[in-house]
C-alpha positions in Angstrom: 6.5 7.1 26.0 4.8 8.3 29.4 1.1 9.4 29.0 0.3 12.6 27.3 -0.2 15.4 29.4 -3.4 16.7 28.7 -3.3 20.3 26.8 -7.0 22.1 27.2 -8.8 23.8 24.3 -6.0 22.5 21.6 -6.1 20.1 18.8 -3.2 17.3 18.6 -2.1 16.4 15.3 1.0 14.3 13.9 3.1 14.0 10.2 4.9 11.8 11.3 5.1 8.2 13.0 7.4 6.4 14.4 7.4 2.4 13.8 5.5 0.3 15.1 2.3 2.7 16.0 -1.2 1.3 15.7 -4.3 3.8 14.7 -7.5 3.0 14.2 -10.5 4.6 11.9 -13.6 5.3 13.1 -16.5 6.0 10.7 -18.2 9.9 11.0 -21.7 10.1 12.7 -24.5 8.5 10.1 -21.6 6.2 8.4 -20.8 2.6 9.6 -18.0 0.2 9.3 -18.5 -2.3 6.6 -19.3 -5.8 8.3 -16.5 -8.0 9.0 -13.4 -5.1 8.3 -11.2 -4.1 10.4 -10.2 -0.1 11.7 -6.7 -0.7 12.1 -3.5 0.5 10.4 0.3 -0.2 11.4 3.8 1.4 10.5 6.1 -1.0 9.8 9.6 -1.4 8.3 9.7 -3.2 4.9 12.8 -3.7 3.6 14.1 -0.9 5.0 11.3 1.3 4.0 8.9 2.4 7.0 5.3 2.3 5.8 1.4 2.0 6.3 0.0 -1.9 6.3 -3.8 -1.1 5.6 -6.7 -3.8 5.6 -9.7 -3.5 3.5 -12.0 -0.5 5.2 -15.3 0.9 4.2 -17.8 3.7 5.8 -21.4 2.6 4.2 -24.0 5.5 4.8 -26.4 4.3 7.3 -29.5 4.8 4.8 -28.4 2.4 2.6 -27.5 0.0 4.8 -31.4 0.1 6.1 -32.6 0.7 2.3 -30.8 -3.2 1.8 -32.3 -4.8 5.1 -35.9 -5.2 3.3 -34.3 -6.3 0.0 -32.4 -8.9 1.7 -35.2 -10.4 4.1 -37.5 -10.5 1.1 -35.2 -11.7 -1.5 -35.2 -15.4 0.5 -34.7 -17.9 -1.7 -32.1 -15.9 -3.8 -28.4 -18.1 -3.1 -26.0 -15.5 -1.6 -23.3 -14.4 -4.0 -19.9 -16.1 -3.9 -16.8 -14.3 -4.6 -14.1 -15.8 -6.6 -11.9 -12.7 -6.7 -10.2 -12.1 -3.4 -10.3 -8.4 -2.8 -7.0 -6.8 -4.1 -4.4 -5.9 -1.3 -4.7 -2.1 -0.1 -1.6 -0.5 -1.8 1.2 0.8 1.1 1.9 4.4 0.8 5.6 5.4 0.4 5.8 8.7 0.3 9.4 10.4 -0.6 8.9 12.9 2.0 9.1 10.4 4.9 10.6 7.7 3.2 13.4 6.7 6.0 13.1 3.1 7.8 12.1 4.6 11.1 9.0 6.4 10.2 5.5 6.8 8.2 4.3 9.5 6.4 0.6 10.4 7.0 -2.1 7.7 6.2 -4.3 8.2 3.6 -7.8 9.3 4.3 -10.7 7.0 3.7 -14.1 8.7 2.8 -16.5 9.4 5.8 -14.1 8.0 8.4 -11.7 10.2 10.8 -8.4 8.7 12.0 -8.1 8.2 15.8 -5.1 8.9 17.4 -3.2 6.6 20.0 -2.6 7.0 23.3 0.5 5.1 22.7 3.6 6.8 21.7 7.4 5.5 20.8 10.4 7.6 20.9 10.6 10.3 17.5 7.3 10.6 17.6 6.1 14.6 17.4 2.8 16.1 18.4 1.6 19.1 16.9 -0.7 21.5 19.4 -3.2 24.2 17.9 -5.5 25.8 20.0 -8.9 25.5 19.4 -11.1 28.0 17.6 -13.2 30.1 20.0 -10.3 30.1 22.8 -8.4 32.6 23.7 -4.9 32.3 22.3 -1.8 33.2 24.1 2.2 33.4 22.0 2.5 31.3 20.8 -0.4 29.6 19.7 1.0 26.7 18.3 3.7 24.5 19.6 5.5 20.8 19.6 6.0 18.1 21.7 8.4 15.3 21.1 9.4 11.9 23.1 12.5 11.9 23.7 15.2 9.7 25.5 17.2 11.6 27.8 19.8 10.3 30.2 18.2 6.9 29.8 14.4 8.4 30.1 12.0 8.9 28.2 10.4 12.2 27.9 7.9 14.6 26.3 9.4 18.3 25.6 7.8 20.8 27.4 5.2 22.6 25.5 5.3 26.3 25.6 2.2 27.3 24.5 -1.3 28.2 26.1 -4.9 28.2 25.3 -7.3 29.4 28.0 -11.4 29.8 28.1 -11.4 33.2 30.3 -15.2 33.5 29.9 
């Protein structure tokens, strides 16, 4: 899809994605990513089913990760601890709302971590505007945008929908 138009003072959200999109988590301000895990999430089609391929990802509160630093430096001759598990495979969501072969549901939400989304859309995918608390808000205040493909282009609908800052 071409690049989003920007919309002012409004929030973009999606239900739905199309296959193939990539998102990433990012951990809130005062949380930080687990060493050596990675953000990212795909929708792919599994046997016909379209669905969320998740890695291992953790927020750790910043205060505990500094309340460990001292216990590890001074715990020297301690051998580090070996794992003989491998950590269990994050479960794919399915849920039966958006359980068709071309799209994912929502992705689940990981404590103290917002989802970021793309600046890379496919075809199907819709965008949900809301203006932003605080802005003036002109009918409607809510609206859609989908990419489409029309007479071999691809588009976004047109948004009818306005938020202004008049002050």
């Amino acid at each position: 899809c071409p690049a989003l138009p920007r919309m002012k003072f409004a929030d973009v959200t999606a239900e739905t994605y199309p296959v193939g999109t990539r998102l990433h988590y990012e951990c809130d301000n005062g949380y930080r990513r687990r060493g050596g895990q990675k953000p990212g999430i795909q929708c792919r089609s599994t046997q016909q089913v379209a669905s969320w391929v998740y890695r291992e990802f953790e927020c750790i509160d910043d205060k505990i990760l500094l309340s460990m630093v001292p216990m590890v430096k001074l715990n020297v001759t301690q051998k580090p601890e070996r794992k003989t598990q491998s950590p269990a495979p994050q479960k794919q969501e399915n849920l039966s709302d958006f359980d068709q072969k071309d799209f994912c549901g929502p992705p689940k939400t990981i404590p103290h971590a917002s989802l970021i989304l793309t600046k890379r859309y496919y075809v199907g995918q819709v965008l949900h505007f809301k203006c932003q608390s605080g802005y003036d808000k002109q009918f409607p205040t809510s609206g859609n945008r989908t990419c489409k493909k029309v007479n071999g282009k691809i588009i976004w609908t047109p948004l009818d929908m306005r938020c202004t800052n008049d002050s």
